[in-house]
N, C-alpha and C positions, 0 to 999 in steps of 0.2 A: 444365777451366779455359778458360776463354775469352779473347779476343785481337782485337786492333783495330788498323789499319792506320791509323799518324799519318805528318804531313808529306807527305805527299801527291807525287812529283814527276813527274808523267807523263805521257806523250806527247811524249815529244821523239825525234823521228826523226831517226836517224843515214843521211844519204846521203852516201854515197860520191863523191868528187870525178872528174867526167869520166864516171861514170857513170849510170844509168837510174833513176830513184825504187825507192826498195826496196820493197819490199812486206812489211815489219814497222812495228812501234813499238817504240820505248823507253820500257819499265815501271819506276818505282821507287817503294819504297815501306819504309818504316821499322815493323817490327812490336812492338808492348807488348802485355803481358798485361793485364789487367781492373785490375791495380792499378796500372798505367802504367810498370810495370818492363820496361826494353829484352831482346827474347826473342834470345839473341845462337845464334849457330853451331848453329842446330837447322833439320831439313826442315820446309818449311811446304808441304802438298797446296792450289793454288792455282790455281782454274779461272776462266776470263774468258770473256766474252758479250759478243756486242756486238747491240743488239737496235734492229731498225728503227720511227719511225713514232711511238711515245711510249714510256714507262719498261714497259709492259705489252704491246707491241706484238710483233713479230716476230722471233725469235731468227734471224736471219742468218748466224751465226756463232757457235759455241763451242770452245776448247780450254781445256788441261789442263797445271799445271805440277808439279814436283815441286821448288822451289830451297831456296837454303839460305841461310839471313838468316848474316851477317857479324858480326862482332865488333860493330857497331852499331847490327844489328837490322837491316840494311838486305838487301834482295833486290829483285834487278834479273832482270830477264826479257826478251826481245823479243816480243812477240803480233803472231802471225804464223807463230810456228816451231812453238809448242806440237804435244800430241797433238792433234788435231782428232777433233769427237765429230758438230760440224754445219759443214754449208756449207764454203767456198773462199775465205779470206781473200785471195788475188789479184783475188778475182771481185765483192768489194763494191762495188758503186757509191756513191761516194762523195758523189756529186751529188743522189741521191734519198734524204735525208736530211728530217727531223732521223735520230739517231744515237742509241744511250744507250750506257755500257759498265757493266757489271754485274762488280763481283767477289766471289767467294765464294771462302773457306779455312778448310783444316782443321789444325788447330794441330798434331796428330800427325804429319802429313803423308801423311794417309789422303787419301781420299775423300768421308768424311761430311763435305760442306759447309755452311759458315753464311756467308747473303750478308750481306757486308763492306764495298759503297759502289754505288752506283749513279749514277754522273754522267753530264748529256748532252753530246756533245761537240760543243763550239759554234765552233771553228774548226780543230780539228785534226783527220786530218790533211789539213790541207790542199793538204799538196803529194801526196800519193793524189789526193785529188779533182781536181787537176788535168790528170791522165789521160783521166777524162771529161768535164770540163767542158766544154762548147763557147764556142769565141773569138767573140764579137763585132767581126763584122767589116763593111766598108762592099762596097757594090755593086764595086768597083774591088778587091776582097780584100783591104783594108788595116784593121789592126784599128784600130776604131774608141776602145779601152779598151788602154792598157799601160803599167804598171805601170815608171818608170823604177829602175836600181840605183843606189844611194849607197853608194862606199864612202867606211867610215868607219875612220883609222887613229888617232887620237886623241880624248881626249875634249872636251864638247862640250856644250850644250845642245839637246834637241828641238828643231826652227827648222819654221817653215811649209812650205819646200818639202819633207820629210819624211812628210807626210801623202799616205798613199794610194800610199806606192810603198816600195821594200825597202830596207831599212839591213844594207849587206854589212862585214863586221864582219872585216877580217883579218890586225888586229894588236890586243892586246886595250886593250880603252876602254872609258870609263863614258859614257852618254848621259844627262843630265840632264832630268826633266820640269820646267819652270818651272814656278811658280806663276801661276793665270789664266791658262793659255794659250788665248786665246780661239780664234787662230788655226785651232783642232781643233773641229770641231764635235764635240754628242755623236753618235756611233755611227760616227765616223770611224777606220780601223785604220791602222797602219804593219806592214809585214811587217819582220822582224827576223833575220837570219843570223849566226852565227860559223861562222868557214872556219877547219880546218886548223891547230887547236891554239891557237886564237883564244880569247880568254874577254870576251864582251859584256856587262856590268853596265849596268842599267837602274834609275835612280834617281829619286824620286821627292824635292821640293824641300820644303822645312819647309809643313806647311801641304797638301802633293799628298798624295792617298789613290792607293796603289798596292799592287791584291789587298787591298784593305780595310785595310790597315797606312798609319798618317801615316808620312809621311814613310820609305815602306815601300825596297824595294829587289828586285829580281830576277835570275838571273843565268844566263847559256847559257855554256856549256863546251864546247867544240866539242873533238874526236880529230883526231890528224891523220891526215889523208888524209878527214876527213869535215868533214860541217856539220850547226849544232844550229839549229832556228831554231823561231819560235811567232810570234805576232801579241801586237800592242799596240790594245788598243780604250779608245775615251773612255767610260767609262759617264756620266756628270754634271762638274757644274765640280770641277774640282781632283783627279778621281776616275776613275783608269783601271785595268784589269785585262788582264793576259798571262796565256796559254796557251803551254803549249807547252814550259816552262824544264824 
């Protein structure tokens, strides 16, 4: 019988307050059989790749899970921790990208895998990659490029000065996208944070395409003593997509 990975929720890195970027990811993922029925409280054999350069490119990295989906079909993993078969998930460089992530699962919770998504990762994780990134900085060492923090404890509307710099989130709130926000160019991003048991809801306005849903909605859930965060990007007018919830 075969099986397919829906709702999709993944890559949201849980870091630790006060401390050093982790060196995991946050995996989740909702499993149905071929006839779309929820595969509840059963082992699912689930192995992940992360491959450099294009979708056929370089295996960098692989491990190997063994979880067990929940009364809702749901298994959560971190990659990162897995058995490892290839490479140094510490050692990725995150900066010589593109990226892709591969997953394959055996519905027995064998081995015999069938690959199950292959997405490129087009902004996460970002706070990895900022490990290696190098700072643009001017002749005098002062960077040239930086990103200031907003925090946000109420909700609100997207506003212009919000563009191009982080929305720290630490009491929970909804951010509104307006309609016609012209103010955003397309391919403009907001970086996005909930701290510390924070829940940041990101709304799109009658009419806003967000993650290809009108008038869609997205939402970060932070733990406390951690933070959830992804990026906000404009694809076209009235039309933006997040990573990272």
């Amino acid at each position: 019988m075969k099986s397919y990975l829906t709702i999709l929720l993944i890559l949201c890195c849980q870091l630790a307050v006060f401390s050093q970027v982790p060196e995991n990811i946050s995996y989740q993922a909702v499993i149905r059989t071929s006839d779309g029925s929820i595969l509840a409280n059963a082992p699912i054999g689930l192995r992940i790749s992360v491959i450099q350069e294009s979708a056929s490119g370089l295996r960098v990295y692989e491990e190997s899970h063994v979880p067990i989906t929940n009364d809702n079909g749901l298994v959560s993993i971190h990659i990162g921790t897995g058995l490892v078969s290839i490479g140094n998930f510490a050692q990725i460089d995150w900066s010589n990208g593109p990226f892709y992530l591969e997953t394959e699962m055996d519905l027995n919770g064998g081995s015999d895998y069938t690959v199950t998504g292959l997405t490129e990762l087009l902004s996460v994780p970002y706070a990895l990659h900022a490990k290696t990134a190098s700072a643009l900085v001017s002749s005098e060492g002062e960077y040239l490029l930086k990103s200031k923090i907003i925090s946000v404890e109420s909700s609100r509307d997207i506003i212009q000065n919000d563009i191009g710099n982080t929305i720290e989130c630490t009491n929970s709130a909804s951010l509104r996208l307006p309609l016609n926000f012209n103010a955003m160019a397309i391919g403009d991003v907001i970086n996005l944070e909930a701290h510390n048991g924070a829940i940041l809801t990101i709304v799109g306005a009658s009419g806003v395409q967000l993650n290809y849903v009108v008038a869609g909605s997205a939402v970060f859930e932070s733990k406390l003593g951690n933070v959830c965060f992804g990026l906000l990007r404009k694809m076209a007018t009235n039309s933006y997509i997040i990573s990272g919830q």
